[in-house]
OpenMM code with the backbone's topology and positions (N, CA, C; nanometers):
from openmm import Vec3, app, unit

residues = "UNK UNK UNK UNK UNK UNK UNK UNK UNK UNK UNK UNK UNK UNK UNK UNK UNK UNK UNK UNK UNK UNK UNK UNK UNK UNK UNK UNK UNK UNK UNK UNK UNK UNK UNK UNK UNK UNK UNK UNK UNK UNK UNK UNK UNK UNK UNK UNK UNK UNK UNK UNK UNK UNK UNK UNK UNK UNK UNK UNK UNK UNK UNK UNK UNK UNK UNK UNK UNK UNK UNK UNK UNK UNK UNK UNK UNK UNK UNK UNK UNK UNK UNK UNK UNK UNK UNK UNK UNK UNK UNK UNK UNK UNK UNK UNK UNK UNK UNK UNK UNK UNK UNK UNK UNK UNK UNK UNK UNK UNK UNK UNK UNK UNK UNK UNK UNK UNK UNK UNK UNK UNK UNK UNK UNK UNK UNK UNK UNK UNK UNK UNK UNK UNK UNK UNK UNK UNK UNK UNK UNK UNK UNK UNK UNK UNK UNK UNK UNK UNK UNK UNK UNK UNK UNK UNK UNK UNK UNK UNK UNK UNK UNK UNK UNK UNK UNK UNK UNK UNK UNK UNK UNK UNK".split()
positions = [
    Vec3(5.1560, -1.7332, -1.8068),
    Vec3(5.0201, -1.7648, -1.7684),
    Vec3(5.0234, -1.8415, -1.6376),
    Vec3(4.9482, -1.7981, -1.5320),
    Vec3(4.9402, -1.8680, -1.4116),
    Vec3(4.8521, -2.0043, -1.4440),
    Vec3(4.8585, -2.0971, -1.3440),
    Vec3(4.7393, -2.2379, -1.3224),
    Vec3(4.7172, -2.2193, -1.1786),
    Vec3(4.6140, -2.1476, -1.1237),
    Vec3(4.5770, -2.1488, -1.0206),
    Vec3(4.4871, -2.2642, -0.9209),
    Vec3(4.5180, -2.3440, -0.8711),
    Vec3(4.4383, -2.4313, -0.8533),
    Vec3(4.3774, -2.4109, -0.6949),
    Vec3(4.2770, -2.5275, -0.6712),
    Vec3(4.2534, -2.4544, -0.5462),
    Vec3(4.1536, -2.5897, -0.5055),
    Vec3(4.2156, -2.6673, -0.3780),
    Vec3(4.0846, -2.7875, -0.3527),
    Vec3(4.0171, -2.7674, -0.2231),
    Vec3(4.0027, -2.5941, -0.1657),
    Vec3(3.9389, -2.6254, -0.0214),
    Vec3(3.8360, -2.5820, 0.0142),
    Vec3(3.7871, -2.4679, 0.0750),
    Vec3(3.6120, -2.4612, 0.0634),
    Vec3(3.6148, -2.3387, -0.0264),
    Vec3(3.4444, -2.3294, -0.0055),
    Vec3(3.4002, -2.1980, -0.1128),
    Vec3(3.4985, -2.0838, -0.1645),
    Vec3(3.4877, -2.0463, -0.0397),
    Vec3(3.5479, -1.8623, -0.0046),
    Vec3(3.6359, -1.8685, -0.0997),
    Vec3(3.7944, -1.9709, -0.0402),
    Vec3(3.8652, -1.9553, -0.1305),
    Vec3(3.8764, -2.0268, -0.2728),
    Vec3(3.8496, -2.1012, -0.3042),
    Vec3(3.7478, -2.1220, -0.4651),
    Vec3(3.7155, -2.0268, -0.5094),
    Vec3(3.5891, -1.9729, -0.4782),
    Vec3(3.5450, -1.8746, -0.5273),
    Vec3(3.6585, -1.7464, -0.5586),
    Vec3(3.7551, -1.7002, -0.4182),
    Vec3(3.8268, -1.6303, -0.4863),
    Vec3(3.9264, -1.6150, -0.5711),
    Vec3(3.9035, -1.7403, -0.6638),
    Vec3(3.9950, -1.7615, -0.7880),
    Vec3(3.8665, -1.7975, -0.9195),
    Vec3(3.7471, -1.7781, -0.9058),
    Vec3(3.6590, -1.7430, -0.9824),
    Vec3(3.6665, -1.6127, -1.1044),
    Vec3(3.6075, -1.5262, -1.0467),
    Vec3(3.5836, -1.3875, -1.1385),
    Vec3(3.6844, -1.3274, -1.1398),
    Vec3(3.7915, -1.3226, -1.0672),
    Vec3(3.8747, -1.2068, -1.1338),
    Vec3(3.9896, -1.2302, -1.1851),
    Vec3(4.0027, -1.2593, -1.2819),
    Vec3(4.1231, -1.2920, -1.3616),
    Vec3(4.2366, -1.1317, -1.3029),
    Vec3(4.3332, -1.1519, -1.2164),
    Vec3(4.4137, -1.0421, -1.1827),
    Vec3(4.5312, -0.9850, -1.3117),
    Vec3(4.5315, -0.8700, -1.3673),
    Vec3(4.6608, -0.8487, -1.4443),
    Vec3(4.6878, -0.9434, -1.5352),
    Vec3(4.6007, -0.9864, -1.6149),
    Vec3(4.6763, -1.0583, -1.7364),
    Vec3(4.5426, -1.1536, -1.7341),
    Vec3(4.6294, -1.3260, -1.8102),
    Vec3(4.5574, -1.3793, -1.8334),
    Vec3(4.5663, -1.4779, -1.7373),
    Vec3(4.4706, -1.5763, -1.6292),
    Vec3(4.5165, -1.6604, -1.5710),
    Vec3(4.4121, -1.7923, -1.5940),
    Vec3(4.4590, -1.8735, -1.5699),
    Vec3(4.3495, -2.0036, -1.5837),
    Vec3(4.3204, -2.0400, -1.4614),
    Vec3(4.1775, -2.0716, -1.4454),
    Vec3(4.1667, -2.0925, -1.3154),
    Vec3(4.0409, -2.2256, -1.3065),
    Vec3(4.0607, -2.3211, -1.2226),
    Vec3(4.0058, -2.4490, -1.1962),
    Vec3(3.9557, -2.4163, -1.0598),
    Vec3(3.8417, -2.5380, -1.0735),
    Vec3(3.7410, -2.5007, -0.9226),
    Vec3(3.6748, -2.6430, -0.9157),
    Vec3(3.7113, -2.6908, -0.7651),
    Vec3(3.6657, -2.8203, -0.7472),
    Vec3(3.5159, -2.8021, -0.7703),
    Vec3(3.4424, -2.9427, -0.8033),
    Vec3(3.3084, -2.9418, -0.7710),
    Vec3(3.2495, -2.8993, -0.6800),
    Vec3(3.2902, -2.9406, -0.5283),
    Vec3(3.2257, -2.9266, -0.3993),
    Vec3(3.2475, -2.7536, -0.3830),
    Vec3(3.3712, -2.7069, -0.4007),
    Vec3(3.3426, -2.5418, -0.3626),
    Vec3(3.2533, -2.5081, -0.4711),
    Vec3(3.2148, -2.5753, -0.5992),
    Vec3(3.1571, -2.4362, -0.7282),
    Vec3(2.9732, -2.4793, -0.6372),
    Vec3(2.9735, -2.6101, -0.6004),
    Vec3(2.8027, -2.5810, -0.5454),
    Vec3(2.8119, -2.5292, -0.3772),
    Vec3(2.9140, -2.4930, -0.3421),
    Vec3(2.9054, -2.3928, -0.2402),
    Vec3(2.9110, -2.2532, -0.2409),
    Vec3(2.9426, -2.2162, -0.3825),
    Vec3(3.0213, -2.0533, -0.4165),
    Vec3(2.8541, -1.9793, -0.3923),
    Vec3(2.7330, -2.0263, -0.4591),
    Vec3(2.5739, -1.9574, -0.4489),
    Vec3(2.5391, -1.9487, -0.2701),
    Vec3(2.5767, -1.9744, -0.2256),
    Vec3(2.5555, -1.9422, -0.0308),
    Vec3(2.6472, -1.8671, -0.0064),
    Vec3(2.7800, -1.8489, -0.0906),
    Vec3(2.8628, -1.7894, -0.0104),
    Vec3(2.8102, -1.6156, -0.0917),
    Vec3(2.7578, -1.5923, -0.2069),
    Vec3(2.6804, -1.5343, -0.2628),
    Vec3(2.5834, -1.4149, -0.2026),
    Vec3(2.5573, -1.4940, -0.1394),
    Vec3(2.4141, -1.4080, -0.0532),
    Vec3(2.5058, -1.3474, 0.1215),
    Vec3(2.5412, -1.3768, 0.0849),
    Vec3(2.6292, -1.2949, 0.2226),
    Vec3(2.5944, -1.1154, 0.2222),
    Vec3(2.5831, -1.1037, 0.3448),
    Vec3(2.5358, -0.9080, 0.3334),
    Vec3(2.6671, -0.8490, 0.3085),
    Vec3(2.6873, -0.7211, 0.2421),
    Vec3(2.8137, -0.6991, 0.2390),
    Vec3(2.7813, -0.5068, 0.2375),
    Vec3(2.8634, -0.4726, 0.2571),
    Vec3(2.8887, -0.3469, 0.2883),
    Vec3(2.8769, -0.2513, 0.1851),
    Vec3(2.8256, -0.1148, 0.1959),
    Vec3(2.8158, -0.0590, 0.1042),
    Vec3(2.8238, 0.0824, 0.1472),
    Vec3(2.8846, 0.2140, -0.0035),
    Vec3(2.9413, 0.3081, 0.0294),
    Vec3(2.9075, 0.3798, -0.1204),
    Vec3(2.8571, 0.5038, -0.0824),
    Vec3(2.8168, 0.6212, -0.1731),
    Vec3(2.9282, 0.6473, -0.2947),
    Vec3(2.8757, 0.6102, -0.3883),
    Vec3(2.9878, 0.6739, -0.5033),
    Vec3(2.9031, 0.7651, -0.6227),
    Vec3(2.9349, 0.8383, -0.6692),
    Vec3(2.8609, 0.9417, -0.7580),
    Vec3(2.9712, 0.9573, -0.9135),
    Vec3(2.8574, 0.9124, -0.9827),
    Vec3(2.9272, 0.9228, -1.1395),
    Vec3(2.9036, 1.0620, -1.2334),
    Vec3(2.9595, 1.1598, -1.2024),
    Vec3(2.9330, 1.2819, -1.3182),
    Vec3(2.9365, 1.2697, -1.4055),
    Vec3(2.8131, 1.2683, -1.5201),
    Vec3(2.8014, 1.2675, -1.6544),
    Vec3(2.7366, 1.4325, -1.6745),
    Vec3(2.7367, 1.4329, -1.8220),
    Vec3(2.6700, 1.5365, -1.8851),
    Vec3(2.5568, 1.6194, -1.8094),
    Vec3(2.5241, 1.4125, -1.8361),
    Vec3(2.2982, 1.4695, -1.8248),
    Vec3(2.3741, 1.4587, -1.6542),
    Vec3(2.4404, 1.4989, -1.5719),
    Vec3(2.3526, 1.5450, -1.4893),
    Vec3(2.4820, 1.4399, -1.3488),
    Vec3(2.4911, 1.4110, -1.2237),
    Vec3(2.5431, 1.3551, -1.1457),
    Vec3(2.4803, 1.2300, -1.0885),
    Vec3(2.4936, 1.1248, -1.0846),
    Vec3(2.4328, 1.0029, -1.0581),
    Vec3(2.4989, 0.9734, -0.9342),
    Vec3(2.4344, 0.9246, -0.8279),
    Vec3(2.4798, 0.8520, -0.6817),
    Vec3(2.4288, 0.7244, -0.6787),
    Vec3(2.4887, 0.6174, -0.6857),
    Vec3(2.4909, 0.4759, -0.6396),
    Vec3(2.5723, 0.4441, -0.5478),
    Vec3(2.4736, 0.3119, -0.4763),
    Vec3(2.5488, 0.2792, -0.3384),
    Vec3(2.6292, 0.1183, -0.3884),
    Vec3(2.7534, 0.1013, -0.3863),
    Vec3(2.7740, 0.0291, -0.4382),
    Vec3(2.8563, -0.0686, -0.2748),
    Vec3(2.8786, -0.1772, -0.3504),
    Vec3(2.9562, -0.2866, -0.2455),
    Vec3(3.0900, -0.2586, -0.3095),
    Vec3(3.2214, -0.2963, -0.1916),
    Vec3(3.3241, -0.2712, -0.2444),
    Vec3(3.4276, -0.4058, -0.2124),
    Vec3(3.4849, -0.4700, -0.3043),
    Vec3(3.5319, -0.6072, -0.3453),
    Vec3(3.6852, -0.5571, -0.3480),
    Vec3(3.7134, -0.5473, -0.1994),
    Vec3(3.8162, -0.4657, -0.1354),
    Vec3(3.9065, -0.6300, -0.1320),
    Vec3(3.9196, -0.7553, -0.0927),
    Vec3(3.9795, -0.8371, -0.0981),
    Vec3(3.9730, -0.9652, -0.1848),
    Vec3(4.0505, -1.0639, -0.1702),
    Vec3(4.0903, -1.1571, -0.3391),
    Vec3(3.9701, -1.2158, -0.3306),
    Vec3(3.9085, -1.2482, -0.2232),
    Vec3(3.7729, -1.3473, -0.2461),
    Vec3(3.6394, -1.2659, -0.2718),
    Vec3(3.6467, -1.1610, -0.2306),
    Vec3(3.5590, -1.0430, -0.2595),
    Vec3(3.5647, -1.0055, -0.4261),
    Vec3(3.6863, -1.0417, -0.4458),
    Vec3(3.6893, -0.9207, -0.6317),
    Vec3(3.6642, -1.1186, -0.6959),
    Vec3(3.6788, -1.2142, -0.6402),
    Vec3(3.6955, -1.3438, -0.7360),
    Vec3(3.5307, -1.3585, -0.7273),
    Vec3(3.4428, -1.3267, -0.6201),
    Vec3(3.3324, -1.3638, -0.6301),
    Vec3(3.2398, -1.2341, -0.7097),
    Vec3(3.2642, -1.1206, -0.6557),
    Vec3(3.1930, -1.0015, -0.7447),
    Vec3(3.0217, -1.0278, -0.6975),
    Vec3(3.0060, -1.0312, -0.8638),
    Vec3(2.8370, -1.0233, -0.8734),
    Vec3(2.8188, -1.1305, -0.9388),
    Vec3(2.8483, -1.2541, -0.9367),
    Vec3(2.7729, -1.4001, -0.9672),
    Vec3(2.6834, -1.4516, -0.8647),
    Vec3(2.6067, -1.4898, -0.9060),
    Vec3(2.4832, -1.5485, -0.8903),
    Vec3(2.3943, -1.4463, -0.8583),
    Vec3(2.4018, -1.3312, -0.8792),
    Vec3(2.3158, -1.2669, -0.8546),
    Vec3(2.1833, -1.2648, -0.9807),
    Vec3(2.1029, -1.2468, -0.9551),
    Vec3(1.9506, -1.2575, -1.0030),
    Vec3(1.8985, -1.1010, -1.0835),
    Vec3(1.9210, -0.9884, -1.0386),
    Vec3(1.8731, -0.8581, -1.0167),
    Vec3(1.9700, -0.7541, -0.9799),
    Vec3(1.9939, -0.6248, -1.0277),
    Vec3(2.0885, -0.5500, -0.9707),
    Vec3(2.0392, -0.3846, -1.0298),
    Vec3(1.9755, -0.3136, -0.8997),
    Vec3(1.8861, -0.1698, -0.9976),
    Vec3(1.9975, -0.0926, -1.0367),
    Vec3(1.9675, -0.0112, -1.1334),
    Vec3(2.0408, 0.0560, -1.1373),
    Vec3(2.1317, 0.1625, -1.0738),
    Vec3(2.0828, 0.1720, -0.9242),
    Vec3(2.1293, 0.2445, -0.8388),
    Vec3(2.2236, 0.2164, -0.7182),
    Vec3(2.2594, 0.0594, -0.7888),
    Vec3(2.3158, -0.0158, -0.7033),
    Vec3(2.4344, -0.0660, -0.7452),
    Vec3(2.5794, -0.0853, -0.7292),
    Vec3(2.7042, -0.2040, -0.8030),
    Vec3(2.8005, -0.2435, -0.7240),
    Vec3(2.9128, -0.2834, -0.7998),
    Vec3(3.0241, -0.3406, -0.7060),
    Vec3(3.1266, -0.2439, -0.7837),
    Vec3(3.2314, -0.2082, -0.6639),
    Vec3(3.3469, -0.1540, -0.6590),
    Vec3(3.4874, -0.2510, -0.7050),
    Vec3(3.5916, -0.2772, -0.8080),
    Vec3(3.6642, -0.3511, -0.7643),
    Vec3(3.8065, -0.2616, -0.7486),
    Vec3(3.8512, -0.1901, -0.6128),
    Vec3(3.9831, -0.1218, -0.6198),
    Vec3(4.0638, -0.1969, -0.6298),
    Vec3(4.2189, -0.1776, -0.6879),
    Vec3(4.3280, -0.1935, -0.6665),
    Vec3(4.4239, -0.1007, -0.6723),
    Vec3(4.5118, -0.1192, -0.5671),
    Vec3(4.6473, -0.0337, -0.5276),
    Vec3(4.7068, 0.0088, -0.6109),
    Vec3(4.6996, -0.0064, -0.7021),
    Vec3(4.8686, 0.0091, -0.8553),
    Vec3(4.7738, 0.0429, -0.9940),
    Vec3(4.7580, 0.0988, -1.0705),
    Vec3(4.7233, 0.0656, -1.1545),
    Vec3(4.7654, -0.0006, -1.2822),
    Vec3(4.6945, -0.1041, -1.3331),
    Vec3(4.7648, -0.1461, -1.4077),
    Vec3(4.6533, -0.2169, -1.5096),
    Vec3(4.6436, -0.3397, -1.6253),
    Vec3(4.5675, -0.3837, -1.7007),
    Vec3(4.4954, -0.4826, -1.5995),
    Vec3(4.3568, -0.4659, -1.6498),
    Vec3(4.2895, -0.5553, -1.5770),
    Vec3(4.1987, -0.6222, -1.6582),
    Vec3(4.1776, -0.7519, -1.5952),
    Vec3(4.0533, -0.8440, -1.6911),
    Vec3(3.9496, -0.9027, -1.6108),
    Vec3(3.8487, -0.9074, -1.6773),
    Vec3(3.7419, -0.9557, -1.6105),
    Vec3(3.6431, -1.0493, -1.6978),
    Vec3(3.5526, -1.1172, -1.6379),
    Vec3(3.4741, -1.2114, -1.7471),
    Vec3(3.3270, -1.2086, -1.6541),
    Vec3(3.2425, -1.3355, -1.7172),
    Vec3(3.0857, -1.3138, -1.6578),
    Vec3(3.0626, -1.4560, -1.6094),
    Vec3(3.1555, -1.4886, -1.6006),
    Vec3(3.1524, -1.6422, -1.5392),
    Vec3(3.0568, -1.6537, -1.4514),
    Vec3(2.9149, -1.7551, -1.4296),
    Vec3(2.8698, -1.7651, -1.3131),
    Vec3(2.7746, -1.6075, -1.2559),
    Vec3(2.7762, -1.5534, -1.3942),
    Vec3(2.7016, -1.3748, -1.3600),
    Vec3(2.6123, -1.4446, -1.4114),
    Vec3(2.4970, -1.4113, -1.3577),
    Vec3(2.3490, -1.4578, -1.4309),
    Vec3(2.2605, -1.3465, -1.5424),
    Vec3(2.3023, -1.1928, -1.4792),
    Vec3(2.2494, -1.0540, -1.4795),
    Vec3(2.3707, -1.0222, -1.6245),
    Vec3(2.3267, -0.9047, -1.7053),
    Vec3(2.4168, -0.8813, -1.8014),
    Vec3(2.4615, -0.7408, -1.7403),
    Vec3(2.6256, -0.6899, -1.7349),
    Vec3(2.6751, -0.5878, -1.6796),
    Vec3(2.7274, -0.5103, -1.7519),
    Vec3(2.7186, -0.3845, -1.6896),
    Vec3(2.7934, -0.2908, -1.7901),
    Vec3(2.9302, -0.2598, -1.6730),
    Vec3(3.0908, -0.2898, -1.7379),
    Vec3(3.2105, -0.2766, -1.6717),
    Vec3(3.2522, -0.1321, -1.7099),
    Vec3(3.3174, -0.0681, -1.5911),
    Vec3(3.3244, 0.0648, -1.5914),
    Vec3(3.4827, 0.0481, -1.5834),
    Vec3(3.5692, 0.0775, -1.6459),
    Vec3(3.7049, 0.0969, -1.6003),
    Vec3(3.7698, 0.2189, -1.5636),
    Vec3(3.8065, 0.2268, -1.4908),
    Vec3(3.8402, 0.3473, -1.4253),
    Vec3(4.0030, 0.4194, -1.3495),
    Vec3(4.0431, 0.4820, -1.3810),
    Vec3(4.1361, 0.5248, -1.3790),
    Vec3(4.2083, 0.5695, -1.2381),
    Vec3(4.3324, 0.5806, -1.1781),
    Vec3(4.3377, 0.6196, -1.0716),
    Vec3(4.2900, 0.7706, -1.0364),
    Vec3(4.3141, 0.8559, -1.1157),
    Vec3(4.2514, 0.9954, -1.1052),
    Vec3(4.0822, 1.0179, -1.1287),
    Vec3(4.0220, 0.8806, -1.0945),
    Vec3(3.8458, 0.9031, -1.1081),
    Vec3(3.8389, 0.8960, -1.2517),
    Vec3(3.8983, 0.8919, -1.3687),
    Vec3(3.8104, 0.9448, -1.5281),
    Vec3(3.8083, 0.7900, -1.5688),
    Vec3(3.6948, 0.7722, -1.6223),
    Vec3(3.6286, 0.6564, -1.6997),
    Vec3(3.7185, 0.6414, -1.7970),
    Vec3(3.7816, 0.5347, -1.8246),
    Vec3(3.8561, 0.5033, -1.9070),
    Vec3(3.7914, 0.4383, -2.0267),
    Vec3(3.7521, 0.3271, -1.9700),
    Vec3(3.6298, 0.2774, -2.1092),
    Vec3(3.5297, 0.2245, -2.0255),
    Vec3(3.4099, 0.1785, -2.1173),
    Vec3(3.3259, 0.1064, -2.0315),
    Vec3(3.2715, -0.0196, -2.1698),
    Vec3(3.2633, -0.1270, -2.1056),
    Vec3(3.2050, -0.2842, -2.1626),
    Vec3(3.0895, -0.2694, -2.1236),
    Vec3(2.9449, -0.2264, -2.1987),
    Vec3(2.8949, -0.2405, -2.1769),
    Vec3(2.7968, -0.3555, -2.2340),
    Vec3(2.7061, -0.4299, -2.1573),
    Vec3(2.5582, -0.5174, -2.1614),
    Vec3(2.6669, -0.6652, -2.1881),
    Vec3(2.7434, -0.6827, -2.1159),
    Vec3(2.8026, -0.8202, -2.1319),
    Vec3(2.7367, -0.9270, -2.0940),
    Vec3(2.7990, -1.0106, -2.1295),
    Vec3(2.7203, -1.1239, -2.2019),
    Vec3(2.7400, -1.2228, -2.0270),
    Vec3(2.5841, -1.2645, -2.0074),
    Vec3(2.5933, -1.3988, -1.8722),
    Vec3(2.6448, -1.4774, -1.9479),
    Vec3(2.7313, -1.5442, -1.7921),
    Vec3(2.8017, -1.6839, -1.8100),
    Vec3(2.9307, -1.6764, -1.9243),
    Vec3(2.9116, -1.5950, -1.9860),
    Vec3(3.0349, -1.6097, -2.0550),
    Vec3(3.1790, -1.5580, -1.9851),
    Vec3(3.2335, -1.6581, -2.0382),
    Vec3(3.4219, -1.6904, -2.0297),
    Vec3(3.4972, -1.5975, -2.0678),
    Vec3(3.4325, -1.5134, -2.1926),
    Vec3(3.5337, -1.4112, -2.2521),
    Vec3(3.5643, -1.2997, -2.1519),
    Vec3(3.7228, -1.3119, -2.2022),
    Vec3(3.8231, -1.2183, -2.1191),
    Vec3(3.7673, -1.0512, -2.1111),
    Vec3(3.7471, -0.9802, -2.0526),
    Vec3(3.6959, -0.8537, -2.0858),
    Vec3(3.7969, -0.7868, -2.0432),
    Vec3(3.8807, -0.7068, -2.1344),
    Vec3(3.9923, -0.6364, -2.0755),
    Vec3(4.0000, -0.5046, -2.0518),
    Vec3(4.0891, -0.4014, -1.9525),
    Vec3(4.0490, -0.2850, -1.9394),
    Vec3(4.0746, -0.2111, -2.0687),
    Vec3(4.1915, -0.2574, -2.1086),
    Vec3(4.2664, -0.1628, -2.2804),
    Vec3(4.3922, -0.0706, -2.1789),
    Vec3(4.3965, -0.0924, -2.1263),
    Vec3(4.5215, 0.0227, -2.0937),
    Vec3(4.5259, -0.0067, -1.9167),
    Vec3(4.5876, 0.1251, -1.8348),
    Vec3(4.6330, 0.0834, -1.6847),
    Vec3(4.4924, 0.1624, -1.6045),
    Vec3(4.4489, 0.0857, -1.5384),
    Vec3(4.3107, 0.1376, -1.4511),
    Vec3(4.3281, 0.1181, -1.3124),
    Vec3(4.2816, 0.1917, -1.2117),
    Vec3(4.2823, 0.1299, -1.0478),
    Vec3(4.1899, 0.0455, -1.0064),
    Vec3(4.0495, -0.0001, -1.0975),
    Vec3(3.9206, 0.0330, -1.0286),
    Vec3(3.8476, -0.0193, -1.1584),
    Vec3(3.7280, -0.1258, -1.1034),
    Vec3(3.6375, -0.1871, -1.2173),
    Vec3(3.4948, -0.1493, -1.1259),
    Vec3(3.4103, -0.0885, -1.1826),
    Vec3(3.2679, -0.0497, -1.1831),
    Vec3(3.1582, -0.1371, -1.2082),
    Vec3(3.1017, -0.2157, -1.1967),
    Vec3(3.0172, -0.2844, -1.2806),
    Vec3(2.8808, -0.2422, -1.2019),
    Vec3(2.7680, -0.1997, -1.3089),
    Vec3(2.6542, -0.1721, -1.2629),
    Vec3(2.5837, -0.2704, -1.3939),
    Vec3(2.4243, -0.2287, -1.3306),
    Vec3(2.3210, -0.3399, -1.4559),
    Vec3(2.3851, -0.2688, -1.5314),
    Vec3(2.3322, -0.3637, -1.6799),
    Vec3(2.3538, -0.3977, -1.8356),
    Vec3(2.3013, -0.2770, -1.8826),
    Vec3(2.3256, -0.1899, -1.9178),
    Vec3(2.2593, -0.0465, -2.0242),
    Vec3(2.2455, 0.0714, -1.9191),
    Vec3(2.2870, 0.0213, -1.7646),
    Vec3(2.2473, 0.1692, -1.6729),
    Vec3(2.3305, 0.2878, -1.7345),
    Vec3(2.5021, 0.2257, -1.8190),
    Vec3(2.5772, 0.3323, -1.8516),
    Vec3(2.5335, 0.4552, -1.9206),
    Vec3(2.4418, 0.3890, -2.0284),
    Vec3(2.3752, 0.4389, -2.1421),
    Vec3(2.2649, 0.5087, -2.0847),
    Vec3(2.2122, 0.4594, -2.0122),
    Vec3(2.1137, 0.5066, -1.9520),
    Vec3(2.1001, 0.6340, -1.8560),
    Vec3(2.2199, 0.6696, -1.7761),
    Vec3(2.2683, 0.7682, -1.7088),
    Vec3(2.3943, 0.8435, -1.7841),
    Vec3(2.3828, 0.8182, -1.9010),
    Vec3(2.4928, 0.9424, -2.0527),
    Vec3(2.6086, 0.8972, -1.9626),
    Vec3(2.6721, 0.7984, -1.9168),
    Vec3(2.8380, 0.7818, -1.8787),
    Vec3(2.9040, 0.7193, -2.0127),
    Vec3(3.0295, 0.7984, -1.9984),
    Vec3(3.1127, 0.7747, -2.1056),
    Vec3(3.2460, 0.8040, -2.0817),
    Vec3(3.3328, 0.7537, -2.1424),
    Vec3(3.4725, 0.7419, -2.1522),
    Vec3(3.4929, 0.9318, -2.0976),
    Vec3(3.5853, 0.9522, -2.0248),
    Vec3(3.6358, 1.0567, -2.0365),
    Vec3(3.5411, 1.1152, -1.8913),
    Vec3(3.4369, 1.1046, -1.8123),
    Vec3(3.3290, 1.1482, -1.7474),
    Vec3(3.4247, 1.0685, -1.5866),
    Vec3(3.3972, 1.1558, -1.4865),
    Vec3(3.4597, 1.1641, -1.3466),
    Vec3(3.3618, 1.0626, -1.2469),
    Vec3(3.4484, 0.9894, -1.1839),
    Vec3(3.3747, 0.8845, -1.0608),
    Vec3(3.4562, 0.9532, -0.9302),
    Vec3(3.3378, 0.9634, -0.8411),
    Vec3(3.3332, 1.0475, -0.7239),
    Vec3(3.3418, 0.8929, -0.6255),
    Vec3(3.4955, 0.8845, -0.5507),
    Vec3(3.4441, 0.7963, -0.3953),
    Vec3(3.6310, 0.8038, -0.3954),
    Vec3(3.6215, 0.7918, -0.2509),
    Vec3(3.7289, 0.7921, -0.1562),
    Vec3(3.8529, 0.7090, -0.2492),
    Vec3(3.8374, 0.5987, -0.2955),
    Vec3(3.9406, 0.5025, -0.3768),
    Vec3(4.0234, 0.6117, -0.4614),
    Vec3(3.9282, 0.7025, -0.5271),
    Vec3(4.0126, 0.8127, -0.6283),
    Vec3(4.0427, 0.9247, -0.5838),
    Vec3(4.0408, 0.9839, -0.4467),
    Vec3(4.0597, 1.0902, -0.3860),
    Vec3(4.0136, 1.2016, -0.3835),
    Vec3(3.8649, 1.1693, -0.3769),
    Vec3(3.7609, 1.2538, -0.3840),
    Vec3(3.6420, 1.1721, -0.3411),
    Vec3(3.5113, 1.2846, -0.2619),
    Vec3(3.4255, 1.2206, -0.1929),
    Vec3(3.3263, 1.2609, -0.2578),
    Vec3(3.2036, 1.1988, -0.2864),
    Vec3(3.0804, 1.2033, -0.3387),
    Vec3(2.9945, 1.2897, -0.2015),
    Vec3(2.9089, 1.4021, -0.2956),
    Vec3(2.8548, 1.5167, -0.2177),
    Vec3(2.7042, 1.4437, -0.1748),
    Vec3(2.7185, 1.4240, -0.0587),
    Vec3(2.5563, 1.3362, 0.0135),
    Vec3(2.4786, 1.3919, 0.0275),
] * unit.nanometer
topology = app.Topology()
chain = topology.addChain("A")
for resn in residues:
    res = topology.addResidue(resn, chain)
    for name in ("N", "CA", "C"):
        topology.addAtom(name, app.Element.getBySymbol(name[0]), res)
């Protein structure tokens, strides 16, 4: 088990927040960065077409992509609102077990885990704000999805169903 500690501003604070990397890690956050982490929050961030093939039909969301450690530690906390046509990307290089929690999420999410070959591995869906609990992938994934709380259900995605964007080696049809 790692002890990650961390006493200097937001950014990096924050990027020892949300993403518990590969296992289990404990992670501490001075006072002064956790009431700076909500400004660092609202920052504009970049966004890129990904398309989820289900049953009912092909879904396109523009999602943000939490391409570095302070990017995947901050995610989607403090956010307020998130439509369904909208999420965060979290790639990684290797695949392997991944964990995640709702620390500091205000919004309830549905986690998409995802495989290096694009197929939905499992999905956590309508998780719980603010909570601590570990959310794990269950097996080796490249890639965490998180859109609103019930969009999964809501657009028929399910275990076994293909994610369209460049990370899995394939491009979503615009």
């Amino acid at each position: 088990m790692w002890d990650l500690r961390y006493s200097g501003g937001a950014a990096g604070a924050v990027a020892l927040l949300h993403f518990a990397v590969a296992g289990s890690s404990v992670v501490t956050l001075t006072r002064t960065a956790a009431a700076e982490a909500p400004a660092a929050a609202k920052t504009a961030a970049h966004e890129e077409r990904l398309e989820l093939v289900t049953a009912s039909g092909v879904h396109a969301l523009d999602v943000e992509i939490a391409a570095t450690p302070e990017k995947q530690a901050l995610g989607l906390m403090y956010r307020t609102s998130l439509p369904d046509t909208k999420g965060m990307l979290f790639p990684h290089k290797e695949p392997r077990e991944l964990t995640m929690w709702m620390r500091n999420t205000y919004i309830p999410l549905d986690m998409v885990f995802i495989r290096a070959d694009g197929t939905v591995h499992r999905i956590e869906a309508r998780t719980e704000p603010f909570s601590e609990r570990v959310i794990a992938s269950g097996g080796p994934v490249s890639a965490v999805l998180e859109i609103a709380g019930g969009a999964a259900e809501r657009m028929g995605l399910k275990p076994g169903d293909k994610v369209r964007h460049s990370v899995f080696g394939s491009t979503p049809s615009q």
